[in-house]
C-alpha positions as CSV (number, residue, x, y, z in Angstrom):
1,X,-8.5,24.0,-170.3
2,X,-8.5,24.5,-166.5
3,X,-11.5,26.1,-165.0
4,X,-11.4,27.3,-161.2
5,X,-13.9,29.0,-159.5
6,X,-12.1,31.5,-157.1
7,X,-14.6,32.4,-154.0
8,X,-13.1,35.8,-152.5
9,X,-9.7,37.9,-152.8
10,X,-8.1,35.0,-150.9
11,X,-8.6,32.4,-153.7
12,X,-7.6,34.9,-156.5
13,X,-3.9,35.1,-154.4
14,X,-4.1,31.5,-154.4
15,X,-4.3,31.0,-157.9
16,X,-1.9,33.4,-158.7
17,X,0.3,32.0,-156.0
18,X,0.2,28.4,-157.3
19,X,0.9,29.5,-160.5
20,X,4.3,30.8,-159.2
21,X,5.4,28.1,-157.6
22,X,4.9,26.5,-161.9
23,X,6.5,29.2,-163.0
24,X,10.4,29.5,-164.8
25,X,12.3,32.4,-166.8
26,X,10.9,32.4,-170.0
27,X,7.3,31.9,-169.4
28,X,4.8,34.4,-170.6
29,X,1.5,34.6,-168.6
30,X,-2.0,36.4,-170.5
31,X,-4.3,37.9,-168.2
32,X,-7.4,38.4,-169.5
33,X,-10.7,40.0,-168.3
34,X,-13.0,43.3,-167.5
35,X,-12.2,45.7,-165.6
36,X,-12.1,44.6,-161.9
37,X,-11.7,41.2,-162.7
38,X,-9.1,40.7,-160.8
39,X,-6.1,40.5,-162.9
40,X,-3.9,42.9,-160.7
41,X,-4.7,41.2,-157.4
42,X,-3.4,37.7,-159.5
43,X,-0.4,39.2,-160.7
44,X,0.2,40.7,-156.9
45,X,0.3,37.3,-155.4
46,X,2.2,35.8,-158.1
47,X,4.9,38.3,-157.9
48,X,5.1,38.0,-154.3
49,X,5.4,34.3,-154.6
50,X,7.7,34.7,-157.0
51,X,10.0,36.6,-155.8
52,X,9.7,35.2,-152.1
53,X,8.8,38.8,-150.5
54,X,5.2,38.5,-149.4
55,X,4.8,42.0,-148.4
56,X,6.8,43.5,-151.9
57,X,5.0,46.7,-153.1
58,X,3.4,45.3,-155.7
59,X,1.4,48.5,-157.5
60,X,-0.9,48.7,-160.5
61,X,1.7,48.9,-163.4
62,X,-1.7,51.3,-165.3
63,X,0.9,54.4,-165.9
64,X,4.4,53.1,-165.8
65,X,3.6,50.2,-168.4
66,X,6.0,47.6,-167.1
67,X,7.4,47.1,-162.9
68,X,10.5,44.8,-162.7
69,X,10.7,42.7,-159.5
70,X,14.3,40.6,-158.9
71,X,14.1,37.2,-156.9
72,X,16.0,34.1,-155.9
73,X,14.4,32.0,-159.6
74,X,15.2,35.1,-161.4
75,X,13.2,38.7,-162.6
76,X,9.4,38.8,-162.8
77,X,8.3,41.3,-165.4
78,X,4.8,42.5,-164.4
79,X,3.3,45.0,-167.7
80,X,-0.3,46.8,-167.9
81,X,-0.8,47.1,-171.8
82,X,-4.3,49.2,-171.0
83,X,-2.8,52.7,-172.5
84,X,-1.0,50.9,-174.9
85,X,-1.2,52.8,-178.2
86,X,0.4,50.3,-180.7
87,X,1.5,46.9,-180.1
88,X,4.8,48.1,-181.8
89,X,5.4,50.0,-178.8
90,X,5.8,47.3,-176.9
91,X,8.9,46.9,-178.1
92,X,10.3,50.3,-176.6
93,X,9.4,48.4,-173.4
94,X,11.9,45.6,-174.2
95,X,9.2,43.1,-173.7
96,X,11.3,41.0,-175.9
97,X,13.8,40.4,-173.3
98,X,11.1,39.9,-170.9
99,X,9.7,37.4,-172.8
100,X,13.3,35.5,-173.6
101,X,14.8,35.7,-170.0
102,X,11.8,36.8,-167.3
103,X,8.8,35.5,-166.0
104,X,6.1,38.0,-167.8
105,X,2.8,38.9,-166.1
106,X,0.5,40.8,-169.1
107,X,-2.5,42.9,-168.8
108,X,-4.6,43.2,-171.2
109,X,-2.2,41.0,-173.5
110,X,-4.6,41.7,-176.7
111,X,-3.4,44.7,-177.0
112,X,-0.1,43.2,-178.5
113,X,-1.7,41.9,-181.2
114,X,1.1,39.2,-183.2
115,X,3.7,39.9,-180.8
116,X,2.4,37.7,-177.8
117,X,4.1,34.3,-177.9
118,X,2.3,31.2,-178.6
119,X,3.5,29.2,-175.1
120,X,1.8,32.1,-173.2
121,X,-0.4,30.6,-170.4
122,X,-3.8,32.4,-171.1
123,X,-5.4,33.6,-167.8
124,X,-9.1,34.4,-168.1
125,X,-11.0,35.9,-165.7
126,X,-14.4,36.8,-165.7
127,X,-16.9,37.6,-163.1
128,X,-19.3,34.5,-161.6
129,X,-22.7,34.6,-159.9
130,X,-21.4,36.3,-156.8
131,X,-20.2,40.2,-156.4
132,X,-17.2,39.0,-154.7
133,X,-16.5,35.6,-156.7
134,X,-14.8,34.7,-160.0
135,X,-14.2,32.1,-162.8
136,X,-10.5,31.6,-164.1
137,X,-10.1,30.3,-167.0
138,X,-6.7,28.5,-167.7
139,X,-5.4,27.3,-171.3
140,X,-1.7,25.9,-171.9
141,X,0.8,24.6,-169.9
142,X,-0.8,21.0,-169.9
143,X,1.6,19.6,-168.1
144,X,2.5,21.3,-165.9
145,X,-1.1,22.5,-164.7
146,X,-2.1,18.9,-165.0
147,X,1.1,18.0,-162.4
148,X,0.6,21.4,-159.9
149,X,-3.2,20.6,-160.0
150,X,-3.8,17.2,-159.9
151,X,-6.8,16.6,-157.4
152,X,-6.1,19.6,-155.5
């Protein structure tokens, strides 16, 4: 497990930022936390990275369930699972596909029960001591979190 305290908005885009730059199709990312957390402003930066478009429109996916973003390393699947009945429904959302050929950024992932793939990286994060600051939480990708943040 990685743990990184994230002082401000700034460090939250960071984070999500770096984690881009590890990112390949394929990969499934868990975000996890409370409300205001901070798991939309993550996925913003990420998909931004991502994608290479640093001002892309990156809204709240809360009522729309899923936003599809294309870039040069391929699509970046960003879903909000919050309203999520069943975890079966899911599957109307093709998350499959997203999870076999896109980068997928997940909400509220527990809401998909079985059907969240063991490789996911799991994303925590929960509030610190600090209004503004935060505590991420990072478990999987050994490797490559152990190469993108060695002694950074």
């Amino acid at each position: 497990m990685l743990v990184i305290d994230l002082d401000g908005e700034s460090a939250t885009a960071t984070l999500g930022e770096r984690l881009a730059a590890l990112a390949k199709p394929g990969d499934v990312l868990a975000l996890r936390g409370d409300l205001g957390a901070g798991k939309t402003a993550l996925a913003r930066a990420f998909v931004r990275a991502y994608t290479g478009r640093s001002n892309e429109d990156v809204p709240s996916p809360t009522f729309t369930l899923v936003q599809m973003y294309e870039g040069p390393r391929g699509e970046c699947w960003h879903f909000d699972l919050y309203r999520l009945a069943r975890a079966e429904d899911a599957r109307e959302l093709d998350i499959e596909e997203a999870f076999a050929n896109a980068v997928s950024l997940i909400e509220w992932p527990e809401r998909l029960e079985g059907l969240l793939p063991t490789r996911a990286l799991q994303v925590e994060i929960g509030f610190a001591d600090h209004p503004s600051c935060r505590r991420a939480r990072l478990t999987g990708w050994n490797e490559r979190l152990k190469d993108g943040f060695n002694e950074r």
